[in-house]
C-alpha positions as CSV (number, residue, x, y, z in Angstrom):
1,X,25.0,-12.8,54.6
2,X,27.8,-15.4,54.6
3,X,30.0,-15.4,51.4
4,X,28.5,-17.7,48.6
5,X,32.1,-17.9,46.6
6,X,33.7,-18.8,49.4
7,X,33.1,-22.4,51.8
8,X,34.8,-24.6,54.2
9,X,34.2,-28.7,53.9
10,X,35.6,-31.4,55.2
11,X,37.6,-34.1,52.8
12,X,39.0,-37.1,54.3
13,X,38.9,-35.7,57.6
14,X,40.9,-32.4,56.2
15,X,38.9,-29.0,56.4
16,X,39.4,-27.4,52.8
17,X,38.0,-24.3,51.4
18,X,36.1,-24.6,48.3
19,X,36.1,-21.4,45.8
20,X,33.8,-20.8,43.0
21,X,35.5,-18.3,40.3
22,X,33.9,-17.5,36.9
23,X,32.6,-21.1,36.8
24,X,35.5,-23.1,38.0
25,X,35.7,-24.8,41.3
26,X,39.5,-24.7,43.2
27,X,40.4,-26.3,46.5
28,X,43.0,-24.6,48.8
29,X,44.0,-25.1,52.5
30,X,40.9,-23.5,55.2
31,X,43.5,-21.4,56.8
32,X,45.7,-18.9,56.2
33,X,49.5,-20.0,56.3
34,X,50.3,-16.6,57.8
35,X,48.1,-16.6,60.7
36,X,45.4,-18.7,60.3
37,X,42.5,-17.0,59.3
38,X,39.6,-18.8,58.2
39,X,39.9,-18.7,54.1
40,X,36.5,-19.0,53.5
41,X,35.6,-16.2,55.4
42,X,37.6,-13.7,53.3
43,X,36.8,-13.1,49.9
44,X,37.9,-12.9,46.1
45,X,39.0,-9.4,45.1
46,X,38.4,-8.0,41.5
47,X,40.7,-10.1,39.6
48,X,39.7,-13.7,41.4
49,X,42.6,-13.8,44.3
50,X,41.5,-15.2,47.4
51,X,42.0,-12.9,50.3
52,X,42.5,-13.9,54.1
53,X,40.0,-12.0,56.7
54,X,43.0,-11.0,59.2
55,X,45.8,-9.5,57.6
56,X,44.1,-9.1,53.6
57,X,46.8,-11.4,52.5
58,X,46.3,-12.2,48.7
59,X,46.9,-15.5,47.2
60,X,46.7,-16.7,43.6
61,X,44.2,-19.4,43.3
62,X,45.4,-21.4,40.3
63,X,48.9,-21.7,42.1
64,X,48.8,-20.3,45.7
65,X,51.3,-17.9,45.4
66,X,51.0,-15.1,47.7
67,X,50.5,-12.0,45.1
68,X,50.3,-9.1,47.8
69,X,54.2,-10.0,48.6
70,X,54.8,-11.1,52.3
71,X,56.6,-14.4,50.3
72,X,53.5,-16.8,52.0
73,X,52.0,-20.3,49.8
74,X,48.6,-21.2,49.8
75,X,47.9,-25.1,49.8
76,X,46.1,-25.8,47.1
77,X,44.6,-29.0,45.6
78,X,43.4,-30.3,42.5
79,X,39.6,-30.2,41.5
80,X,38.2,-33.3,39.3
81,X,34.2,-32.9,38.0
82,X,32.5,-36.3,37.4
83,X,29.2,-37.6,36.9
84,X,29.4,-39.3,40.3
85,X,30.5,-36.0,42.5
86,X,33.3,-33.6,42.8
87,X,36.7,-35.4,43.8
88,X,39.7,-33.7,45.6
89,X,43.3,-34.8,44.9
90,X,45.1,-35.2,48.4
91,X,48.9,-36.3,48.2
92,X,49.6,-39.2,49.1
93,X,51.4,-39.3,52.6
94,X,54.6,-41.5,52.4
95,X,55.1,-42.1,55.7
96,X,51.2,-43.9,56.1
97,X,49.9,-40.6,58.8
C-alpha cells in the first residue's frame, strides 16, 4: 500500500511533495537533493523527519536541514490553509523563468 503521509503534486507546473505530520501539512522539493529519489516514496521516521527511499537520508521538515549529517538541504516551501484551498508559497523568480 502506497504511503498515505507521503504524496507528490504538481504546483504551477513544479512536482512538490506534500507531508502530513501530526496534523500539519509541509511542502518540500519531490526529489532528493542528494540523488534524487522520489520524496514521497520514502517515509517519516519516529520523530516526523522525512526520509529519501535510496540512500535513508533524513531531512528536518520544518527547515530542510539534513539531520542524518551528509551536510544536504531539503527545499522546502510554505503551507497557507484557507477556506478556498491549500496555497503553496513559490519564490518569486527574478530573472522572469
Amino acid at each position: 500500500m502506497k504511503n498515505q503521509q507521503l504524496m507528490e503534486i504538481e504546483v504551477s507546473g513544479k512536482n512538490i511533495c506534500l507531508v502530513m505530520h501530526e496534523d500539519k501539512l509541509f511542502a518540500c522539493a519531490a526529489k532528493c537533493p542528494h540523488a534524487g529519489g522520489k520524496m514521497a516514496d520514502g517515509y517519516l521516521d519516529a520523530i516526523g523527519n522525512i526520509v529519501c527511499p535510496l540512500h535513508r537520508y533524513k531531512y528536518n521538515l520544518q527547515n530542510g536541514r539534513n539531520i542524518s549529517g551528509e551536510g544536504y538541504f531539503l527545499k522546502n516551501f510554505p503551507i497557507e490553509i484557507r477556506k478556498e484551498g491549500v496555497f503553496v508559497g513559490f519564490q518569486k523568480n527574478i530573472f522572469g523563468k
